[in-house]
MIMARDREN-282649 format. One record per residue (C-alpha): residue number from 1; chain; residue in three letters; x, y, z. Coordinates in Angstrom, 1 decimal. Example, Ala and Ser with C-alpha at 12.3 -4.5 7.8 and 13.67 -1.06 7.14 Angstrom:
<atoms>
   nr  kette  rest       u       v       w
    1      A   ALA    12.3    -4.5     7.8
    2      A   SER    13.7    -1.1     7.1
</atoms>
This chain:
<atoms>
   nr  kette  rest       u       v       w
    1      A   UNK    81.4   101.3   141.1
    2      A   UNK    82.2   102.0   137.5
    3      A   UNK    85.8   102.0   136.2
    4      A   UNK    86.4   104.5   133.8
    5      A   UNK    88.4   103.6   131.1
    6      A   UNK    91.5   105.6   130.4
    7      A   UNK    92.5   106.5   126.7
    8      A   UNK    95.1   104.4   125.2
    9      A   UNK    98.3   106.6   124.8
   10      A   UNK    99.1   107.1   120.7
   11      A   UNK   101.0   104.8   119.0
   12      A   UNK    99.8   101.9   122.0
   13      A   UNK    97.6   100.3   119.4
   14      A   UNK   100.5    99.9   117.0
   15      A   UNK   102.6    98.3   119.4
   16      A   UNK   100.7    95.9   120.6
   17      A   UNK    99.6    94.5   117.6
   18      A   UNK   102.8    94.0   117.1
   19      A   UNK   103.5    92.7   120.4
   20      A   UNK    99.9    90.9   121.0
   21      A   UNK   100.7    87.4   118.7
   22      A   UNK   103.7    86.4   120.6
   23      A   UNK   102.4    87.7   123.9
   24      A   UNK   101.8    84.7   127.0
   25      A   UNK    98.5    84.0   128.0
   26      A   UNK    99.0    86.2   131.3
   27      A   UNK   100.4    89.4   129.5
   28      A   UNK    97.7    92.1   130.1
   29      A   UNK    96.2    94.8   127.7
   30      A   UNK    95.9    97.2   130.5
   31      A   UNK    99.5    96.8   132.1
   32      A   UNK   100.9    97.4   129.1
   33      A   UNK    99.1   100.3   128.1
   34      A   UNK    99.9   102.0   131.8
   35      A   UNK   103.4   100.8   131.6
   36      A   UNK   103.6   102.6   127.9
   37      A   UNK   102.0   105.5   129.1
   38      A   UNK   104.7   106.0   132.1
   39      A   UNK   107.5   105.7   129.7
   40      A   UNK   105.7   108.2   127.0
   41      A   UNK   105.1   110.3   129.9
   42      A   UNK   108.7   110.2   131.1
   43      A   UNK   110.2   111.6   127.9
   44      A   UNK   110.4   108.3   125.6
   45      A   UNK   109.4   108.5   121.7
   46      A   UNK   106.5   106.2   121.5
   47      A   UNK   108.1   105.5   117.6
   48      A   UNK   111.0   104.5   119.6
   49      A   UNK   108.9   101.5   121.6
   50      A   UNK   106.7   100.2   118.5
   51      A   UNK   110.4   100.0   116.5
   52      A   UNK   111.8    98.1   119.0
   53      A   UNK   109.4    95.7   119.3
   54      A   UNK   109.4    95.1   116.1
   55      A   UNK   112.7    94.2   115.9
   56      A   UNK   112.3    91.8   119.2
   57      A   UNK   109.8    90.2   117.5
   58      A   UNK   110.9    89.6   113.9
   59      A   UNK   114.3    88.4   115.5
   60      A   UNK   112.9    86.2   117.5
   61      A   UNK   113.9    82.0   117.6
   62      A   UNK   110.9    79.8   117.8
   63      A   UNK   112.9    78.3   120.7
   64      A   UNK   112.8    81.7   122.1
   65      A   UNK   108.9    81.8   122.4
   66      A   UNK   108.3    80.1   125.3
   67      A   UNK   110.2    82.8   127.2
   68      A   UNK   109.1    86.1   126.0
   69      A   UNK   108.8    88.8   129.1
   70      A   UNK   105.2    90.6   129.5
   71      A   UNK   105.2    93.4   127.1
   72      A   UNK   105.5    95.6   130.6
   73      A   UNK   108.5    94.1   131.7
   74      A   UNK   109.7    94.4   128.6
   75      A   UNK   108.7    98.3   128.2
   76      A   UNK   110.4    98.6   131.7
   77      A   UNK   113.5    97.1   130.8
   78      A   UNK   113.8   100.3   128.1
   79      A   UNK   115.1    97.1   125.6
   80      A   UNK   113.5    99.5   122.8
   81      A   UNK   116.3   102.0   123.1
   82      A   UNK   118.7    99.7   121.4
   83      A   UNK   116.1    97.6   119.3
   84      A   UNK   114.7   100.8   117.7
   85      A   UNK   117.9   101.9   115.9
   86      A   UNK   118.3    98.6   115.1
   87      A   UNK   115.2    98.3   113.4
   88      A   UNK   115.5   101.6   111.6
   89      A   UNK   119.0   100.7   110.3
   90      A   UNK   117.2    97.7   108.9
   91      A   UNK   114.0    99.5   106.9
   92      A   UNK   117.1   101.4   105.6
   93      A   UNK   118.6    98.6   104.0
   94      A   UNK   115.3    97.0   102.6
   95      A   UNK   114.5   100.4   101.2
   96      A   UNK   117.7   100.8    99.3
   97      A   UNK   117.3    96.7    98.0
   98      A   UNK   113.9    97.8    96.8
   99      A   UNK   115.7   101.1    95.1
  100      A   UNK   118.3    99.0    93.3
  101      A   UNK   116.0    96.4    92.5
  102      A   UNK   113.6    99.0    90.7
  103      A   UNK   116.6   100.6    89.2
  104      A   UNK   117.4    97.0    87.5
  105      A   UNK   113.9    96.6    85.9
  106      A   UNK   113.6    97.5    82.1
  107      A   UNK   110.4    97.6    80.5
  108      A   UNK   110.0    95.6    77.4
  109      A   UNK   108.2    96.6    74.7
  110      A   UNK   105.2    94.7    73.2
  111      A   UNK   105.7    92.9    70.2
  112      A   UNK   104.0    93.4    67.3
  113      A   UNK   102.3    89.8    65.6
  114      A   UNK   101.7    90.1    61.9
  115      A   UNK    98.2    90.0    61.1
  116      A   UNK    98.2    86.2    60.0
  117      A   UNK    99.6    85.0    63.0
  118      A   UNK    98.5    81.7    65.2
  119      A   UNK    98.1    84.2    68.1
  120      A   UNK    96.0    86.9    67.0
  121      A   UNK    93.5    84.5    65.0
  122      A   UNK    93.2    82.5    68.3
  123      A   UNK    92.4    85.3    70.0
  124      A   UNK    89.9    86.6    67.9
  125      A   UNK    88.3    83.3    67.5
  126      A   UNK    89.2    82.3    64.4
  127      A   UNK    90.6    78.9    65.4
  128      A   UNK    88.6    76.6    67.6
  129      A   UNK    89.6    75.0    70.7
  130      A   UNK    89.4    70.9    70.3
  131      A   UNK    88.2    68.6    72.6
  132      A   UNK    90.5    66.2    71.8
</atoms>
C-alpha cells in the first residue's frame, strides 16, 4: 500500500527551518507538519507560529538545548501565542536601530588630488613598486 503524501500547510517550511537545527534526533517532520496543520486549521495565524519560534529559538541558553520539547509539543502547548508578539516587538526595535543608524550616516565627498600628487602618479603607473 502506498502512502500518499499530504501537502505541507503554508508557512510549515518556514517554521521548521527555523525549528529543524535545534530539533532532537526523535522530533519528526511529519508530526509536526500534522500538529501545524491542526492548529492552522483551528483558527491560529501560521505567522503567528513561525514568530514564535523564532523567538524560542534565538532566546534560547546553550544549557537549555538539551531539553527542547518536539516541535509538536511545542505547537500544542500554543507557546507561540506569547512568543510571536514578543518577537514582533523585537523586529520593531531592530528596525528603528537600523533607521537611526542610517539617519547618522553622512556621505563624504571625494577629495580632489592635485595633479602632481604621490597618489594619482601611483596609480597611473608613473612610480614603480620596489622589491626592496
Amino acid at each position: 500500500m502506498k502512502k500518499v503524501r499530504t501537502p505541507e500547510p503554508e508557512m510549515f517550511a518556514d517554521f521548521w527551518a527555523i525549528w529543524q537545527p535545534v530539533s532532537r534526533h526523535t522530533d519528526g517532520r511529519g508530526l509536526a507538519r500534522e500538529t501545524f496543520r491542526k492548529h492552522v486549521l483551528n483558527g491560529a495565524d501560521p505567522q503567528d507560529i513561525v514568530d514564535g519560534a523564532r523567538w524560542f529559538v534565538r532566546n534560547m541558553s546553550d544549557r537549555d538545548r538539551d531539553f527542547v520539547p518536539l516541535s509538536s509539543t511545542w505547537i500544542n502547548r500554543e507557546a507561540y501565542l506569547d512568543l510571536c508578539e514578543k518577537e514582533r516587538a523585537f523586529q520593531e526595535r531592530l528596525q528603528e536601530k537600523r533607521a537611526q543608524s542610517s539617519e547618522n550616516v553622512v556621505s563624504m565627498p571625494r577629495t580632489v588630488r592635485p595633479k602632481h600628487h604621490f597618489l594619482n602618479k601611483w596609480e597611473n603607473g608613473e612610480i614603480k613598486k620596489s622589491n626592496a
